[in-house]
C-alpha positions in Angstrom: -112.7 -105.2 188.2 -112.0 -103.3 191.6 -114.0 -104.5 194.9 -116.9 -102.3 196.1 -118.0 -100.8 199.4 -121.6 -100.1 200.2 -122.0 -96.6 202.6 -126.0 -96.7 203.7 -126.5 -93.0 204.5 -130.1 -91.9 205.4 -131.7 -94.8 203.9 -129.6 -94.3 200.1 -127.0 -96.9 200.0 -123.4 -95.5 197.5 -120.9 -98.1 196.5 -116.8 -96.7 196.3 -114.1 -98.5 194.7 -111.7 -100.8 197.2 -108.5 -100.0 195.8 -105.4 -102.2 196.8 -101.7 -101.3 196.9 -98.5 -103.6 195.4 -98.3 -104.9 199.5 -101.9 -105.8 199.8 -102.6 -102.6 201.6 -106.3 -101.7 201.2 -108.4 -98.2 200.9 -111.2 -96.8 200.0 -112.0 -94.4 197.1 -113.8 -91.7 198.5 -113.0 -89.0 195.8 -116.6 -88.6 194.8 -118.0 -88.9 198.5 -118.9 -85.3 199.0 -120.4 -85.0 195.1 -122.4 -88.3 195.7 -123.7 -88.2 199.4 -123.1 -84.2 200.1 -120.8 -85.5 203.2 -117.4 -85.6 204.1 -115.2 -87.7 206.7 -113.4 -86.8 209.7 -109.7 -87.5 210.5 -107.6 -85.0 212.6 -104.3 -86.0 211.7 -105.4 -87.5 208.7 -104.1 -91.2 210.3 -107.0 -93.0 208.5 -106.3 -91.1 205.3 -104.6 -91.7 202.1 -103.4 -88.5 200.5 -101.8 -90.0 197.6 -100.0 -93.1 195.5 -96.5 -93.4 196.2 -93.9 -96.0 194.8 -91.0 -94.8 196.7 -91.5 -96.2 200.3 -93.4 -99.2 202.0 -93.7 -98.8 205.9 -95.6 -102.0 207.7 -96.1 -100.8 211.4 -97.5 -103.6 213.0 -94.3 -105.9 211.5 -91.5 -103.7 211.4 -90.9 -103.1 207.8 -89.3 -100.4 206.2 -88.0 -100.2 202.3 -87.2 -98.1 200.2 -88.0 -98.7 196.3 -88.5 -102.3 197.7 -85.4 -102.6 199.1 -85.1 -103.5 202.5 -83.4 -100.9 205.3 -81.8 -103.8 206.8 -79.8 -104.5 203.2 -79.4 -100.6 202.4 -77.7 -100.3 206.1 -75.7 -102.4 205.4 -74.9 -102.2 201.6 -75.3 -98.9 200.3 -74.0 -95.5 201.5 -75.9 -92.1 201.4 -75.5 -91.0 198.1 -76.4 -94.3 196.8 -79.6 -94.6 198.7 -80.7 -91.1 197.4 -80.2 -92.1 194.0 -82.0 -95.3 194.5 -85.0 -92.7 196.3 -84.7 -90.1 193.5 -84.3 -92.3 190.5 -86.2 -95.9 191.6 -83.2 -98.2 190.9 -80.1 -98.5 192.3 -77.5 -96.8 189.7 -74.6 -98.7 187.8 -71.4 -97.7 187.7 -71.4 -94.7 186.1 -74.6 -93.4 186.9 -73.5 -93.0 190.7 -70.5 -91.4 189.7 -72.1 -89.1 187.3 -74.3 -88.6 190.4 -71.6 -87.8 192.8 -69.6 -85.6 190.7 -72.4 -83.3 190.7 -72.7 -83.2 194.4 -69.5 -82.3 194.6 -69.4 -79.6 191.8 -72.5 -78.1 193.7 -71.3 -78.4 197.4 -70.0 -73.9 197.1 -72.2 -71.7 198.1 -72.6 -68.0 195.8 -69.9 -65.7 197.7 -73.1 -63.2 198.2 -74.8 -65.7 200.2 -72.1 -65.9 202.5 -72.7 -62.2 203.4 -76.8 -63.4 204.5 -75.2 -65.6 207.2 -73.9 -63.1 209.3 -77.4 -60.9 209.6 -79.1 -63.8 211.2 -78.9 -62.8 215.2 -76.4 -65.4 216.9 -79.1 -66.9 218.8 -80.7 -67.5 215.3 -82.1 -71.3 215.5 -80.2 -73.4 212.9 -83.2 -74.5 211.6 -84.9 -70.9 211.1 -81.6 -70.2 209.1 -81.7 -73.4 207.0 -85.2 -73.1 205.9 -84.5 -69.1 204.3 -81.5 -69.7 203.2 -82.7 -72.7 201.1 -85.4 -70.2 199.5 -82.5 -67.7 198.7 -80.6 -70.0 197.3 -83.1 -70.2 194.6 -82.5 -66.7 194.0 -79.2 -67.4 193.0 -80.1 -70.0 190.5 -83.4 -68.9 189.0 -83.5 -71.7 186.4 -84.6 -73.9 189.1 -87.7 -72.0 190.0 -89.5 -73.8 187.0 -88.1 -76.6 186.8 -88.9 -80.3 184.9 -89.3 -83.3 187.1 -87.1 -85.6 184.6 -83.9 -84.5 182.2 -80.5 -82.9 182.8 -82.6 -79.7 184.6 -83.8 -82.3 187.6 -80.6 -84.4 188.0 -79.1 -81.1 188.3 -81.2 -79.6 190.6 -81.7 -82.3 193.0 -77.9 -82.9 193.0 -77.7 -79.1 194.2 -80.2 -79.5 196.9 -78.6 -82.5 198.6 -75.4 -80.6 198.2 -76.2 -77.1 199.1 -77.9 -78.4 202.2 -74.8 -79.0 203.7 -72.8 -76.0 203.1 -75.9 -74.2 205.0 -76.0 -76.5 207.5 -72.5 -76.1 208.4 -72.0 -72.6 207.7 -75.1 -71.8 209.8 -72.9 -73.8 213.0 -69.7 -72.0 212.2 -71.6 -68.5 212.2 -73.4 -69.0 215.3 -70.1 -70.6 217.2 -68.5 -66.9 216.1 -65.7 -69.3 213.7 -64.4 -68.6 210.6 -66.6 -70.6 207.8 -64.9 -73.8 206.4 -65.4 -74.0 202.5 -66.0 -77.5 201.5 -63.2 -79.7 199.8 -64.4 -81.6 196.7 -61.9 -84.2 197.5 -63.8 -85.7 200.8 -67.0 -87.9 201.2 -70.3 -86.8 201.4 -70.5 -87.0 205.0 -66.8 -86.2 205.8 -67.0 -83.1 203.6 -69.8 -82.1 205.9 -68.0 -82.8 208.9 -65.2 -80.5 207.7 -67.4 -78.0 207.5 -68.4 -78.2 211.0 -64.9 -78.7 212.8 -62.4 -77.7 210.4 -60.0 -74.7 212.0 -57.4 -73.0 210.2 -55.3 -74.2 212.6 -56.3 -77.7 212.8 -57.8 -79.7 209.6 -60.7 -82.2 211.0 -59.3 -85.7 210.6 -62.8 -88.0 209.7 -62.2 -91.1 211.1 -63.5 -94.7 209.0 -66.0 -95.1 212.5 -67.7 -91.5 212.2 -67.9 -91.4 208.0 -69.5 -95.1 208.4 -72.0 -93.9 211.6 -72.9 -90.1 210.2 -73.7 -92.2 206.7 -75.8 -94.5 208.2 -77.6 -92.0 210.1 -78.7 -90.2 207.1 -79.8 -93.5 204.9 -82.0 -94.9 208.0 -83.5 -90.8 207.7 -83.5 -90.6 203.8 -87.2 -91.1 203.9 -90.3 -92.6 205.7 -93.5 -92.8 203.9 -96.2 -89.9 204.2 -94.8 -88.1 207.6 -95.7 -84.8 208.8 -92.6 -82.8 206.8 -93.2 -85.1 203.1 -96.7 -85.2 203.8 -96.0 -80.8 203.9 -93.5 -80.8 200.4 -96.5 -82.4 199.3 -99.3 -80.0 200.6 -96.9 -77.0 199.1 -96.0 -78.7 196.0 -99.4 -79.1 195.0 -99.9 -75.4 194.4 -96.8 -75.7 191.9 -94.3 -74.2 194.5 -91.1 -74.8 193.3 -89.1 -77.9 194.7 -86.8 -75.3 196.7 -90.2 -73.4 198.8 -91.4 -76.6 198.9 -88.7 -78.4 200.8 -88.2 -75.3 203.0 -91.5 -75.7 204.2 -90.6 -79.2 204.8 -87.8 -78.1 207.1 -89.8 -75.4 209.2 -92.3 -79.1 209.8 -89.5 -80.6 210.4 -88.3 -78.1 213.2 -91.6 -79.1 215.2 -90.6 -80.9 218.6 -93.5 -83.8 218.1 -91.6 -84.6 214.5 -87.3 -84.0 214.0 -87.1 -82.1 217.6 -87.3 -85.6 219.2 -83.8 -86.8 219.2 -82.6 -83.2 220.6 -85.6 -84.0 223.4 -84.1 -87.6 223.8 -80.3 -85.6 225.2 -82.4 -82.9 227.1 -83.9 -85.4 229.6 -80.7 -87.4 229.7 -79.5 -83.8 230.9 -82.4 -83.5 232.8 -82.1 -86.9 234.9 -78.3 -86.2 235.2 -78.7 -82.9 236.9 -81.8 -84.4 239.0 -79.2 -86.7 240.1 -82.2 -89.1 240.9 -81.7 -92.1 240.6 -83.3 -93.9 237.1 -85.9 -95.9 238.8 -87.7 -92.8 239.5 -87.9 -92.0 236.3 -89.2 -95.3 235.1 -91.8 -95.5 237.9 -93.0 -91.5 236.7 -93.4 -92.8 233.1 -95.2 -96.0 234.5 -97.9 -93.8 236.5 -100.5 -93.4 234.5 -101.2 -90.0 236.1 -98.0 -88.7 235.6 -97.3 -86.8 232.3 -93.7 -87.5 232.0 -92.8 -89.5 229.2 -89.9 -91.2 228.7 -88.4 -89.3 225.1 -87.1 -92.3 222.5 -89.7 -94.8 223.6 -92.0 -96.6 221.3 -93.3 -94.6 218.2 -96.5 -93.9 216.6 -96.1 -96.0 213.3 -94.3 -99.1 214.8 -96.1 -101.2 217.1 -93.7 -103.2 217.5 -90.0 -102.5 217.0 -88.6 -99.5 214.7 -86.1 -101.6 212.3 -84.2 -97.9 211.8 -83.2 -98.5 215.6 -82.1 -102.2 215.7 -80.0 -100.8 213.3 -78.3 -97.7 215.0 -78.3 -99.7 218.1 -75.1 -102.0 216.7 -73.2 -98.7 215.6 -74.2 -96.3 218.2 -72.4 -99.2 220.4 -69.4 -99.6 217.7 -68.6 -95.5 217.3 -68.5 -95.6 221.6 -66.4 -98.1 221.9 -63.5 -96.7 219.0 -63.7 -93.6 220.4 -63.7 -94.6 224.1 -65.9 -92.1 225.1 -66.2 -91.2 228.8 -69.5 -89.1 228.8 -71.9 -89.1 231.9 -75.5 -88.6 229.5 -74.1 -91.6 227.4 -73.6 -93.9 230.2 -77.2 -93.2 231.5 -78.3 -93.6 228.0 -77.1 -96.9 227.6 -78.2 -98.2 231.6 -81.4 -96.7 230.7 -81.8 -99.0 227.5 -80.6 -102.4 229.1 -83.2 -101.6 232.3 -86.2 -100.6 230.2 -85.2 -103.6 227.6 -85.7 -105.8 230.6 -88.4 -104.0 232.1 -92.0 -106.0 231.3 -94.0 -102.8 231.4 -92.0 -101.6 228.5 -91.8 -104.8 226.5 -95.9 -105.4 226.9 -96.6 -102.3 225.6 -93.5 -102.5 222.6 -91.9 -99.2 224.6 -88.7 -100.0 222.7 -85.5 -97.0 222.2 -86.6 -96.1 218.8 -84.7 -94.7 216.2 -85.0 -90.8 217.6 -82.8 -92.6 220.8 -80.1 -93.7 219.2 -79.6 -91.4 216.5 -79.6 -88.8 219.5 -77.3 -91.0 221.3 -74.8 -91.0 217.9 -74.8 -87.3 217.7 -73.7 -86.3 220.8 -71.2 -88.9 220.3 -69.8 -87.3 217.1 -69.8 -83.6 218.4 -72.9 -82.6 216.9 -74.2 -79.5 219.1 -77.3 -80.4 220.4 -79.3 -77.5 218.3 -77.9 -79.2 215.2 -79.4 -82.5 215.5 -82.6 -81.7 213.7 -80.8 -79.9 210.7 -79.1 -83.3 210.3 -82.7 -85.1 210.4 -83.0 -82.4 207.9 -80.3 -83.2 205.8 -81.0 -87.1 205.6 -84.9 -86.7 204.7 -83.7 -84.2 201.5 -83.6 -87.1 198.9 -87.4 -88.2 200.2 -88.6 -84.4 200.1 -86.9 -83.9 196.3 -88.7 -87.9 195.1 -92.4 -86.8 197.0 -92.2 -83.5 195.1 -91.2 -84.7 192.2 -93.8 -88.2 191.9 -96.7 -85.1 192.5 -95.4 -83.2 189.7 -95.4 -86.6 187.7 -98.7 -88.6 188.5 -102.4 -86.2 188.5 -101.3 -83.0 190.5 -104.5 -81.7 192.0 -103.8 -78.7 194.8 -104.6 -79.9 198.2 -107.6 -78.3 199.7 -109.0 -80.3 202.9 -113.0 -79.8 204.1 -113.8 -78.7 207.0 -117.0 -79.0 209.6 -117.9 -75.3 211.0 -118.9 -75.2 214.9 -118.9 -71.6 215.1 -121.4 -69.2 215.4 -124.9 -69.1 212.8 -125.8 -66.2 211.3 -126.4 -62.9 213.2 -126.5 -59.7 212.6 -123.8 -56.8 212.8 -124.2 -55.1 216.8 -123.6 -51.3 216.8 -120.5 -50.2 218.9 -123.0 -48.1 221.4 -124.7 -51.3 221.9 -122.0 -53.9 222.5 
């Protein structure tokens, strides 16, 4: 029997259910609120509302918890590569043996592209944002293989069809780079990693095969576990909102990718490099900068700093802190933005303004930090966000499809203007 809570609304009192989740998180049932009491609650931004039941990640804020299916980031980091954690996402269990090959052999079968989709590439303007071209050409992709417009959530259709997302999306990530950079596009070669497959993509030249080094495959992977999902964020929380209407899986994760593109969500490690740039060109020196984001009055902010779920430390960046260090060093990098990255980090790590108020590099700094370091072009780095939350888009669309799909219709309260009647042009 569930716990109640009593609401005492003009002088009626209505009890709700008190639900609690696996981690001892609690809510309240208001399903039959408006029905019962004829009201409805408030919550721009929804951060005080539960949309749904999910079993596929666990976020604790306030301690710095992060899991996937139960399993620790901090072990998956360290344990499992990409494709393995989006099997563990998709499927909730790690796979055996055979399973992940199974799994990986059909990445690889699906990693071409249809030879007519090539051809769509080259009408998108070359100032075309990479995002803008990832989210249609995921939708036209679709076209090419109508069979997954209606498809099952479990079977041989699914496994198939999520295998050819979390392929596809690289081949149009890096064909969209290679297009825009005026090269020659790089088709991919079944015979590399997941990530070094990509990265052929990108820097391949006819002239000049890419080399993947053991540092970049390792850093790139664990980029896109630590990104592979994160609980009920702006772009899931969208597959969701688009799923419900029985979108198919490939609209629906488009429209994850045009939330993604938003500067406040995936645009935040590309924000972290620009005001690296930014201070660099200033040629200030970084104390300025620290006492601008200390003054209250001031609406510079520091990009990379603290974040609006953990309030204490992001677990995703103690992570990527370790390799973002590790791929510098092997690659002896002399870059100017990267050395004020890293002086900026030790000062506000020892700052007490910062550590007070848990103003820690999060996980948008590093991963910024790793990009740049890899060669990513800076208007790339939220396709590869992009391409790391693909296996958390494909397991939220498909746990809708599987547990009491209802379309998601959200209340309102009108401020506007009461009735009055139509005014005549002559006497406007």
């Amino acid at each position: 029997m569930s716990d109640k809570a009593t609401l005492n609304i003009e002088g009626k009192s209505y009890e709700f259910d008190v639900i609690t989740g696996s981690e001892n998180e609690k809510c309240i049932d208001i399903q039959e609120l408006r029905s019962k009491t004829g009201y409805i609650t408030m919550d721009p931004g929804f951060g005080n509302t539960g949309s749904c039941y999910s079993s596929i990640t666990y976020v604790d804020g306030a301690n710095g918890v992060l899991r996937y299916r139960g399993i620790p980031i901090e072990e998956l980091a360290l344990k499992a590569g990409f494709t393995e954690t989006a099997y563990l996402i998709l499927y909730g269990k790690l796979p055996n043996e055979n399973e992940l090959k199974s799994f990986s052999d059909r990445i690889r079968e699906h990693a071409p592209i249809h030879t007519n989709l090539e051809h769509h590439f080259s009408g998108f303007p070359k100032s075309a944002p990479p995002m803008a071209i990832l989210s249609a050409m995921l939708n036209l992709v679709s076209c090419f293989h109508p069979e997954v417009l209606d498809v099952p959530t479990t079977g041989d259709e699914f496994d198939r069809t999520a295998a050819l997302l979390l392929s596809k999306v690289r081949t149009i990530a890096a064909f969209a780079y290679r297009m825009a950079a005026g090269k020659p596009i790089n088709h991919p070669n079944p015979n590399l990693s997941y990530c070094g497959n990509f990265l052929h993509m990108m820097f391949s030249d006819p002239y000049n095969e890419y080399e993947v080094s053991p540092e970049i495959d390792k850093a790139l992977n664990l980029f896109l576990v630590l990104h592979a999902d994160h609980e009920q964020n702006c772009s899931t929380s969208t597959v969701r909102v688009v799923g419900s209407s029985r979108a198919n899986l490939f609209s629906s994760v488009a429209a994850g990718v045009c939330a993604l593109w938003g500067p406040l969500h995936g645009g935040a490690n590309a924000a972290v490099i620009s005001m690296l740039d930014a201070i660099k060109q200033s040629g200030r020196p970084l104390t300025y900068y620290l006492d601008r984001a200390k003054d209250k009055d001031d609406d510079f902010r520091l990009m990379g700093f603290g974040h609006r779920v953990y309030k204490n430390f992001d677990p995703r960046s103690i992570i990527l802190k370790k390799q973002v260090h590790n791929v510098l060093t092997a690659l002896k990098i002399d870059d100017d933005l990267l050395k004020i990255a890293m002086e900026l980090e030790e000062i506000t790590l020892q700052d007490d303004y910062f550590i007070s108020r848990h103003l820690y590099p999060n996980v948008d700094f590093y991963s910024g930090i790793l990009l740049r370091a890899i060669g990513i072009p800076l208007d790339m780095y939220t396709v590869m966000f992009a391409i790391g939350r693909m296996p958390g888009w494909i397991a939220n669309w498909k746990e809708l499809h599987d547990h009491h799909l209802r379309i998601s219709r959200p209340r309102q309260i009108y401020t506007g203007n009461t009735e009055h009647p139509f005014i005549p042009m002559n006497q406007r």
